[in-house]
C-alpha positions in Angstrom: -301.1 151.1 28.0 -302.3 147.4 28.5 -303.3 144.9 25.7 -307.4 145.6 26.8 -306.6 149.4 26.3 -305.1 149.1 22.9 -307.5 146.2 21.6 -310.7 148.6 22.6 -308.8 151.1 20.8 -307.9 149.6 18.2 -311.2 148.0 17.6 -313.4 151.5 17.8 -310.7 152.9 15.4 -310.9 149.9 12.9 -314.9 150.2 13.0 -314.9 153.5 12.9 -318.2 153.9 14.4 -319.2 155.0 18.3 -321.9 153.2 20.0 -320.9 153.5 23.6 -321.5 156.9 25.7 -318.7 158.7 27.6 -320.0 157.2 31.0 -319.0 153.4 29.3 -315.6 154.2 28.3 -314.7 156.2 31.4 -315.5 152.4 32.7 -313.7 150.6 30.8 -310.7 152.7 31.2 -311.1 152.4 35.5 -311.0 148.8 34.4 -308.0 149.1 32.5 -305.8 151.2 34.9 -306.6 149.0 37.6 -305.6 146.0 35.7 -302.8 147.9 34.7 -301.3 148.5 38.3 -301.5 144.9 39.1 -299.4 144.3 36.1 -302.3 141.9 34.8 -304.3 142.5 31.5 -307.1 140.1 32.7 -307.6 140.6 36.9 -310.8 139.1 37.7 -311.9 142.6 39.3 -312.0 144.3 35.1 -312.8 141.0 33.3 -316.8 140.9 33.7 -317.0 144.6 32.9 -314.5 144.3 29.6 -316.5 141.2 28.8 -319.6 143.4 28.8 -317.8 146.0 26.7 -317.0 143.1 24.1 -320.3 141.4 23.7 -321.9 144.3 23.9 -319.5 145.9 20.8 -319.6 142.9 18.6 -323.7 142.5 19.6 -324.2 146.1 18.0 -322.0 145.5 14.8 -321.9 142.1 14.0 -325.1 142.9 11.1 -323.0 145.6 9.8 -319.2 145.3 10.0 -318.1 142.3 8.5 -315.1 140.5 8.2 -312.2 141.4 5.1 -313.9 138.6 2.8 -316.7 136.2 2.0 -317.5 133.0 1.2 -318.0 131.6 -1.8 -319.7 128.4 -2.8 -318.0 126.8 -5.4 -318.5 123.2 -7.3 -319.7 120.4 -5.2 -317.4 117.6 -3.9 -318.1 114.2 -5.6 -319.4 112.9 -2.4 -321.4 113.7 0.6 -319.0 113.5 3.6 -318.8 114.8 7.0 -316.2 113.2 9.8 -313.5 113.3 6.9 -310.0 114.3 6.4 -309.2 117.1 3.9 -305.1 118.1 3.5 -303.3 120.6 1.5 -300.9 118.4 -0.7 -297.3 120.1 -1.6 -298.8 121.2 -5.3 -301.2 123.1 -4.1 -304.6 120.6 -4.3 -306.1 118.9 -1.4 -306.7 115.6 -1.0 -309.8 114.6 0.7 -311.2 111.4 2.0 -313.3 109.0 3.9 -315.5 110.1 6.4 -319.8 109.3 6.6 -322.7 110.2 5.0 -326.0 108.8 6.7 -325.1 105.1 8.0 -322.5 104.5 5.2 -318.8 105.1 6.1 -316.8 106.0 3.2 -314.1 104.5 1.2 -314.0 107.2 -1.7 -311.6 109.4 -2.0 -311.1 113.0 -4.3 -308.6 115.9 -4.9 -309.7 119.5 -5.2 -308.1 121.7 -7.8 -307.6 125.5 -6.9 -307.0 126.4 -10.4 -310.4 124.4 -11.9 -312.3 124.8 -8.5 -313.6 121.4 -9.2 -313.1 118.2 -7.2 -312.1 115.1 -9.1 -312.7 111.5 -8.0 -309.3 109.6 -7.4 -308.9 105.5 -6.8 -310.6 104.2 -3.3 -309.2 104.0 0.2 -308.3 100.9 1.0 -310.3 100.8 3.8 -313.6 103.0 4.4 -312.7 105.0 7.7 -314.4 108.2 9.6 -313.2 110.2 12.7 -309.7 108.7 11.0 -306.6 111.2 10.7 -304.6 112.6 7.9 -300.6 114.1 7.8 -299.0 115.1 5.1 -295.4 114.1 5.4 -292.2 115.5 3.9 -292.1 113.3 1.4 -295.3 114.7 -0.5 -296.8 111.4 0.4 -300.1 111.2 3.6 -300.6 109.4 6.6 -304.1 107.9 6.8 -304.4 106.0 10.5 -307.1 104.7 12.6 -310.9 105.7 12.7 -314.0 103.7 12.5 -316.0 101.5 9.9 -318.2 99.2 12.1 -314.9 98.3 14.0 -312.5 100.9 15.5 -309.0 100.5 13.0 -305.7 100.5 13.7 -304.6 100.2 10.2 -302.9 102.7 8.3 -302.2 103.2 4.5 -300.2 106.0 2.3 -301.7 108.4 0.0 -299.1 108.7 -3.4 -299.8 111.7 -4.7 -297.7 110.9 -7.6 -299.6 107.8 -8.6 -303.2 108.6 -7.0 -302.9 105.5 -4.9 -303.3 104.5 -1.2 -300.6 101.8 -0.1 -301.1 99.8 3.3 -298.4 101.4 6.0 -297.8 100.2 9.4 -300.1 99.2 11.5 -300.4 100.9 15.1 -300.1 100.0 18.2 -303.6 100.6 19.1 -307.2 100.9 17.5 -307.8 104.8 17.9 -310.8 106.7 16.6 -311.2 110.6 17.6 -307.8 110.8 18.4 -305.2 113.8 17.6 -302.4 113.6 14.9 -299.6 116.3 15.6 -296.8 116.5 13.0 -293.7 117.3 15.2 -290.7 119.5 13.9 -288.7 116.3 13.2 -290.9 114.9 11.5 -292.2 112.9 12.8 -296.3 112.0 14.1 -297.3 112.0 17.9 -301.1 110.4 18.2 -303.2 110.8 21.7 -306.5 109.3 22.6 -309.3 108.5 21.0 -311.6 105.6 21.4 -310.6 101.9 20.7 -311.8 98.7 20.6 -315.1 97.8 22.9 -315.7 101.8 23.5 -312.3 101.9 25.5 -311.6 105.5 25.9 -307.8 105.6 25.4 -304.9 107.8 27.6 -302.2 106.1 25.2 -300.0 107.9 22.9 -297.5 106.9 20.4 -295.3 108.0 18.1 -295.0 107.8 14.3 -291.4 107.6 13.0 -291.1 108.6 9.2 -287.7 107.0 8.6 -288.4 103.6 10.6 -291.9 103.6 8.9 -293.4 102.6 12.0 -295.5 103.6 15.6 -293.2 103.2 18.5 -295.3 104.0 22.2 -294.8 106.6 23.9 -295.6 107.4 27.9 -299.7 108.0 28.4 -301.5 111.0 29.2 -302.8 111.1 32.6 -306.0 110.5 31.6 -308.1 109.2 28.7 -309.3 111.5 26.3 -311.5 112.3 23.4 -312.6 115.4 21.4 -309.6 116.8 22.8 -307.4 119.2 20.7 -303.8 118.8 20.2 -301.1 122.2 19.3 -297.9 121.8 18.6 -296.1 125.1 20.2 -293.3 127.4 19.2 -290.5 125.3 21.4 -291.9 122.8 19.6 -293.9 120.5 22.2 -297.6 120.0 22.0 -300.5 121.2 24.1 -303.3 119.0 24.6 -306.9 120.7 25.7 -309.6 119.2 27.4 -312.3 116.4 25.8 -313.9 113.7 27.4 -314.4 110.5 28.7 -317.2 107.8 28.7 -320.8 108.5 27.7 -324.3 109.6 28.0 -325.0 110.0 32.2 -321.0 108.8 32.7 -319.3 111.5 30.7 -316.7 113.3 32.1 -315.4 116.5 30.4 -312.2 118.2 31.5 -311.3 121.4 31.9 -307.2 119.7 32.3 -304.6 119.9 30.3 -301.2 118.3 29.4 -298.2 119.6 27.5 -296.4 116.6 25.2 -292.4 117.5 25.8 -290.7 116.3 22.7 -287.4 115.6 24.9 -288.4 113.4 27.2 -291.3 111.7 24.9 -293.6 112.6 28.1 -297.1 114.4 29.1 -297.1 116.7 32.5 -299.9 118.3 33.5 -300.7 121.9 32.9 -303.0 125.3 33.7 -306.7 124.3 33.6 -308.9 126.1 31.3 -311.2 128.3 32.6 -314.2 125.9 31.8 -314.3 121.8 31.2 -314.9 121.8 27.2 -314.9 119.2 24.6 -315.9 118.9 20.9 -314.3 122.5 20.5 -311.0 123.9 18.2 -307.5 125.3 18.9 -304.9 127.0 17.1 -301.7 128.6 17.7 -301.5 132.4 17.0 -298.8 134.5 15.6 -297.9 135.8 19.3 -297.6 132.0 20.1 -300.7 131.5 22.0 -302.9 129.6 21.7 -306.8 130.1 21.1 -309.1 127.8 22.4 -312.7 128.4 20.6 -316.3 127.0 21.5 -317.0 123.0 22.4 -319.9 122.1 24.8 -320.3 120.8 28.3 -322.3 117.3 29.4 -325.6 118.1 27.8 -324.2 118.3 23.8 -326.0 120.0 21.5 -327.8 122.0 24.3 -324.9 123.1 26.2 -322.7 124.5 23.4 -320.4 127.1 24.1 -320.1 130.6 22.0 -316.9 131.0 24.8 -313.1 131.4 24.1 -309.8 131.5 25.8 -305.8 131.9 25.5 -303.5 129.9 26.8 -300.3 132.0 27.5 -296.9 129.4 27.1 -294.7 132.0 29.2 -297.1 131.3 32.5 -298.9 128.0 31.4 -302.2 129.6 32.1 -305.1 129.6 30.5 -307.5 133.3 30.7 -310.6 133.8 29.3 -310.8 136.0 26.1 -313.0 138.7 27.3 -315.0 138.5 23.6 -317.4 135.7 22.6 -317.7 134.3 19.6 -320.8 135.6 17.1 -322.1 131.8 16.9 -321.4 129.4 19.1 -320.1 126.5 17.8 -319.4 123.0 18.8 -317.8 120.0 16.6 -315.5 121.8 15.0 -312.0 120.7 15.4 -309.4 121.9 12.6 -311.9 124.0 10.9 -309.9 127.1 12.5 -307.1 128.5 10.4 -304.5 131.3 11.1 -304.8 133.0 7.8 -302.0 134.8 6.3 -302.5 138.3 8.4 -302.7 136.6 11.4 -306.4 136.7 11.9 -308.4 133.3 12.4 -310.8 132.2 9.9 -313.1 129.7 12.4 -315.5 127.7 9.6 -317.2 124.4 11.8 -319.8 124.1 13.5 -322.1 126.4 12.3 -324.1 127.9 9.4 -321.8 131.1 9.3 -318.2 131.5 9.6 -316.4 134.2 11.8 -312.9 135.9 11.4 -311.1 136.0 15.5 -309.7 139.7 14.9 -305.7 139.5 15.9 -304.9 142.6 16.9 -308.3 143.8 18.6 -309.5 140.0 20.6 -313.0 140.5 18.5 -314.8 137.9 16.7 -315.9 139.5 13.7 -318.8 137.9 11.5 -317.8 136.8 7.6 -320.4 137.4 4.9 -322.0 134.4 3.4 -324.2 131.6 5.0 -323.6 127.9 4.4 -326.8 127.1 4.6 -326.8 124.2 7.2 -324.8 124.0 10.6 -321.1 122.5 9.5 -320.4 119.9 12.3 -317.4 117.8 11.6 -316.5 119.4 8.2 -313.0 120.3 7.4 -311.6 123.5 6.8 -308.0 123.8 4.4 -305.5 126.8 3.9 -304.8 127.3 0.6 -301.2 128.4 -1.2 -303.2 131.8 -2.0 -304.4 132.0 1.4 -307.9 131.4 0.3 -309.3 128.5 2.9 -311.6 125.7 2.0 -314.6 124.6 3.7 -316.0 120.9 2.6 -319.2 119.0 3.9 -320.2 118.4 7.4 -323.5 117.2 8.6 -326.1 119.4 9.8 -329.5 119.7 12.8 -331.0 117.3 10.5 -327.9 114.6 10.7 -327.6 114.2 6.9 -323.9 115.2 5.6 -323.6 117.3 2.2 -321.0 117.6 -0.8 -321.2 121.2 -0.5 -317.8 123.4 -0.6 -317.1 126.9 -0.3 -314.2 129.5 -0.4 -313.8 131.5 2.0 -311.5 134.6 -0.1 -310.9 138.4 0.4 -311.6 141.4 -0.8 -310.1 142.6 -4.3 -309.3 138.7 -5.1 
């Protein structure tokens, strides 16, 4: 039987409720033995009526099955924050920092305690930064590079978790805001993209090396990006997805993408995804694919996308995922987290928070409302597999302090 045949199975036995007549599954099962004899789970010929099938399954449960948890709002942070960085630290708390709130970008700086549930204000950045990156290294200590205060940064500094400090570190090669931070398996940090200085959308790379303590360029991308999403993959190179370039009537959003080879230091095109998308998420799955979730076209806000696709590392393609996602969400990168059972806990970009079902393809909605649309929060797996949502700035552009949990059942 193909992967569609045993998700829809599997997805009417884990519901265990029938909405669909005889005359609809005798449909979906043409579908799927045509598919089948082509020796390909997604033909164009079954996708549009498995799509259907989908949205038309998760449309007619999504008020009444919900997903193995809830969210929990717990203590606020100290500060109202959105655009910041949030990373588990190697004891188990999360550091948390920078980022905006209104006009003002934020120097301030606090760790959250899973045993206390309470966030607790630590010594200042030495620089106020959003849309900046954070890496936990193998020393225990983090990487805080780039962003923007006014003037886009190239300046970097080291969190001590130890001491509760930030140090200066080395200072890279080039401004970067809205860029990607990869840790590789040697350790070491590849950055792509962004925006520099005088709104220069950026195709440059380079490379962070732990034990030389400093950012040595790599070969570009073959084009400039921002928004983009960066994956590093089980052979250990890194996929880079769509974004954009320039602005406003200019924009361009891509639907390319490029695979980062860790041997050769070098980015070569890959399979387009099925639509141009920025301002969305991806994350690698158990199976090694990866899951590319929501983002928007040219028009923002009013073109967001509640689509979703896999890219498959065996045939460099990307196919769309014939379910949608509940909400559609934009704004949102890293706020999607493989959680311990291989399901995807997806927490940006909206007011509600949706588990993407592993072994069934179905987006599944989690019980609990934040209240306000998320965009640019940050989302954090915990040692107990809980995961932590904190701030984000909502329809009304005014970022919060708020954090929630999002844990399950029987915890």
């Amino acid at each position: 039987m193909t992967i569609i045949g045993q998700n829809i199975i599997e997805y009417l036995r884990y519901t265990k409720q029938i909405y669909f007549s005889v005359a609809i599954a005798l449909t979906v099962i043409s579908c799927v033995n045509k598919a089948a004899k082509t020796g390909n789970d997604y033909t164009d010929s079954s996708l549009s009526v498995i799509k259907a099938f989908s949205d038309t399954l998760q449309n007619s449960v999504k008020d009444t099955i919900r997903a193995d948890g809830e969210l929990i709002m717990i203590a606020n942070m100290q500060s109202q924050r959105a655009a910041h960085t949030a990373v588990l630290l190697k004891d188990g708390d999360v550091l948390v920092c920078g980022g905006f709130a209104g006009t003002n970008i934020l120097s301030s700086a606090e760790v959250y305690n899973p045993t206390s549930k309470a966030f607790i204000k630590i010594n200042n950045l030495n620089t106020s930064r959003s849309d900046h990156s954070a890496t936990l290294l193998s020393n225990g200590k983090v990487l805080i590079a780039g962003g923007y205060n006014g003037n886009y940064l190239s300046s970097t500094e080291l969190y001590d978790p130890i001491l509760k400090t930030f140090s200066a570190g080395p200072t890279m090669n080039a401004a970067r805001s809205g860029h990607t931070a990869t840790l590789l398996n040697n350790g070491k940090i590849l950055f792509t993209g962004g925006v520099g200085t005088s709104w220069t959308f950026l195709s440059s790379a380079e490379i962070y090396d732990t034990k030389e303590n400093k950012f040595i360029p790599v070969n570009s991308m073959a084009v400039a990006r921002e928004s983009h999403t960066a994956t590093l993959l089980n052979n250990g190179n890194v996929l880079i997805t769509g974004g954009h370039r320039d602005r406003r009537e200019n924009v361009k959003i891509y639907s390319s993408c490029e695979i980062f080879d860790i041997k050769t230091n070098q980015f070569s095109l890959t399979g387009n995804m099925q639509i141009a998308r920025h301002k969305h998420d991806a994350v690698l799955l158990a199976d090694g694919k990866v899951l590319i979730i929501g983002g928007s076209d040219q028009r923002d806000s009013r073109g967001v996308y509640s689509s979703a696709e896999i890219f498959n590392l065996n045939t460099s393609q990307f196919n769309s995922l014939t379910a949608s996602l509940i909400y559609p969400r934009y704004k949102h990168k890293a706020t999607s987290v493989l959680l311990p059972d291989n399901n995807v806990f997806i927490g940006g970009g909206s007011d509600q928070a949706e588990i993407y079902h592993f072994n069934t393809g179905i987006f599944i909605s989690v019980k609990g409302n934040m209240g306000a649309v998320r965009l640019f929060s940050c989302a954090t797996l915990l040692k107990d597999g809980t995961v932590l949502s904190t701030g984000g700035y909502g329809e009304d552009n005014k970022s919060n302090n708020e954090a929630w949990l999002f844990v399950k059942q029987g915890r």
